[in-house]
N, C-alpha and C positions, 0 to 999 in steps of 0.2 A: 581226750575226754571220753570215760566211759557212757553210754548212754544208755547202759542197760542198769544202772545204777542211778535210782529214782532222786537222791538230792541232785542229779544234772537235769531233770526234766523241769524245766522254768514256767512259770506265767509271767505273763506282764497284764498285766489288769487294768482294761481303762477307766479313764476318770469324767465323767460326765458331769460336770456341775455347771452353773451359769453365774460363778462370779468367782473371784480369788477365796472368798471365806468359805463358800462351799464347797470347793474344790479343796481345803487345807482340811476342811472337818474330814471329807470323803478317804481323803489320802491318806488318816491314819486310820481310818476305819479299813481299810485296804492290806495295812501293813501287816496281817497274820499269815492273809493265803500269800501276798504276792513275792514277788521276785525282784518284778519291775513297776513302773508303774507309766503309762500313758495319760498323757494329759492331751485331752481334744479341745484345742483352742477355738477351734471353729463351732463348738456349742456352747462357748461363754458369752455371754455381754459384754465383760469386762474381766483385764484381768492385769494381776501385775508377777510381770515375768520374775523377779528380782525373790520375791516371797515363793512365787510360785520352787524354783529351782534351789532357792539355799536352805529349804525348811524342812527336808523328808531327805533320809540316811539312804533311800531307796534309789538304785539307778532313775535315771529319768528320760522316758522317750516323749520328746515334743511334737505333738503332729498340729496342722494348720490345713485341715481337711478340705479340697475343693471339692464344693458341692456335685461334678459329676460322677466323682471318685467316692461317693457315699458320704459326704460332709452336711455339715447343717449350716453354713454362712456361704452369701454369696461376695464376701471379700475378693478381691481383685489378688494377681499372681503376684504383680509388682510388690503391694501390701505384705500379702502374705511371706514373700521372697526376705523384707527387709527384716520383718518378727522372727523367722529362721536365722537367721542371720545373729542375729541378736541373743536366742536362746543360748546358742553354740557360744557367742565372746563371753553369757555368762555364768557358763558353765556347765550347758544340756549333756546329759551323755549321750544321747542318743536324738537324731533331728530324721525326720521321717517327710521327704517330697518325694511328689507322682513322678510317675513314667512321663506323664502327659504333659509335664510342666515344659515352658517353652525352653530350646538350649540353651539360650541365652542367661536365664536367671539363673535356671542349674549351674551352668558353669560359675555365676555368679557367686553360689552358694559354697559350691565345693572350691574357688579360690579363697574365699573371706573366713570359712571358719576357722575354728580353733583345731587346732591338727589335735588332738585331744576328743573333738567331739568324733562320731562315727555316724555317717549318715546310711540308712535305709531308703533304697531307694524300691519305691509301691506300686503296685499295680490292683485294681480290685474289677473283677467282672460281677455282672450281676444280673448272667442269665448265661446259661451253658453255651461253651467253647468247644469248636473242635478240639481234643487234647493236645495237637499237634504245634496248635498255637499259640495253647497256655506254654509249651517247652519253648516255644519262639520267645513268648514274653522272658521267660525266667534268666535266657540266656541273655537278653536284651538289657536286663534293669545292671546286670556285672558291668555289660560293657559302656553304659555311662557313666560307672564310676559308680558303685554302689559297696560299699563296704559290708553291708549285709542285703539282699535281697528280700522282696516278699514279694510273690502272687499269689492272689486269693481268689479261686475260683466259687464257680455253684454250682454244686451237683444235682443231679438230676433224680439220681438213683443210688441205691448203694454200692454197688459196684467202683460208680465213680470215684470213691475217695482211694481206692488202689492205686488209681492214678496219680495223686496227689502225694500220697506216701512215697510211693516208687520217683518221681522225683525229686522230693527232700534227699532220700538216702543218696540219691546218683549226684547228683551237684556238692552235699556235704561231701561224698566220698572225691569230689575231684579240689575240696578244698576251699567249697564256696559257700559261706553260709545263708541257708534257703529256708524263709519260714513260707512254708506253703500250707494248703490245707482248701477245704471248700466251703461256704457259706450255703445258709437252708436247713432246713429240718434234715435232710439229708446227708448233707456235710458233719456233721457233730462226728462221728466217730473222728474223721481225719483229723478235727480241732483237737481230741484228744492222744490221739497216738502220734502226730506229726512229733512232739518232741521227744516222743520215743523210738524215733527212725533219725535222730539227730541235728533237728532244727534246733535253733539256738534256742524259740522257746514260743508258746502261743499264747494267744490273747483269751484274755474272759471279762470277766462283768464283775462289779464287784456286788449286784445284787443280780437276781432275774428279775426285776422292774427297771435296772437300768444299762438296758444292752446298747453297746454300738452300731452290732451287726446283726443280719438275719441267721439265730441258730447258735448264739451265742453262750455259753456257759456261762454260771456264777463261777468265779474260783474258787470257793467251798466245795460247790458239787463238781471241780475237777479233780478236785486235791481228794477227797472221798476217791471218786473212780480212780485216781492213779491210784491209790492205798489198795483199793481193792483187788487189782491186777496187780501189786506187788507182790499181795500176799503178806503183807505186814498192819 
């Protein structure tokens, strides 16, 4: 994959809505900038998997956010465990659990799904790390069986986000796909350049009134700034 060549740099764009209908309106509202699409079940009230996954042509990452890991529901692992479970039999392409989850359900998850689905396995900080230890994590999320890795730090300053670059490119180049990048007012550059150091791809918002994270882009105005660093 070349990655200097701007149709490989991806978004996945999340979906914040609080029921199945709004989540289906948002998701084609979604469908010009995005790539991908994230669906955050942990900020619905309700929701039906079955619509949610056969209805959009768009890949689809299922996340089931625990609330220490930046989520908005205080659903239990077990719970959470068996709805992952379930997106993957029908038909997620992509299933997104913490670092943090106990080994037991993990392993849980990654014997029951579908060989087919690809699990992301996350880590999110959300207050400056020795660098030393966000590379602990990055190496950490592979070795439980992570098909695609993320850590997500927060920078402090700008400087920081060098860092975050400089590991995407060292873990892609050994063969391991790493979306990393930094959260904060601060981070925003690494949100954008990470997939152009050869992350498989980062995340935005599909409006700025509806962020997931602190420092989050709209994908409009990534898709703008990638255009404009192209040069096209």
């Amino acid at each position: 994959m070349d990655h200097k060549d701007i149709s490989q740099w991806r978004i996945c764009t999340a979906i914040m809505a609080s029921n199945t209908q709004d989540a289906l309106v948002k998701m084609k509202a979604a469908e010009a900038d995005a790539d991908l699409l994230e669906i955050r079940l942990d900020a619905m009230q309700s929701f039906d998997l079955d619509l949610l996954i056969e209805s959009f042509p768009l890949p689809l990452v299922v996340t089931y956010r625990d609330r220490d890991q930046g989520g908005f529901s205080d659903t239990g692992c077990e719970k959470r465990t068996s709805v992952l479970i379930e997106a993957s039999l029908k038909g997620a392409d992509f299933i997104d659990i913490e670092l943090t989850m106990p080994a037991d359900l993990r392993e849980e998850i990654l014997s029951r799904k579908k060989k087919e689905t690809k699990v992301i396995i996350s880590h999110h900080l959300f207050a400056p790390l020795p660098f030393s230890e966000v590379e602990k994590l990055a190496d950490e999320v592979f070795e439980k069986g992570a098909d695609l890795g993320k850590v997500i730090g927060y920078a402090s300053d700008w400087p920081s986000n060098l860092d975050y670059l400089s590991l995407v490119q060292k873990k892609v180049s050994q063969g391991l796909p790493l979306i990393s990048f930094a959260m904060g007012e601060f981070g925003r550059p690494s949100r954008i350049m990470s997939p152009l150091m050869g992350a498989p791809w980062t995340y935005a918002s599909l409006s700025s009134e509806q962020k997931s994270a602190p420092g989050q882009l709209s994908a409009g105005d990534m898709r703008r700034i990638w255009r404009d660093i192209y040069g096209h």
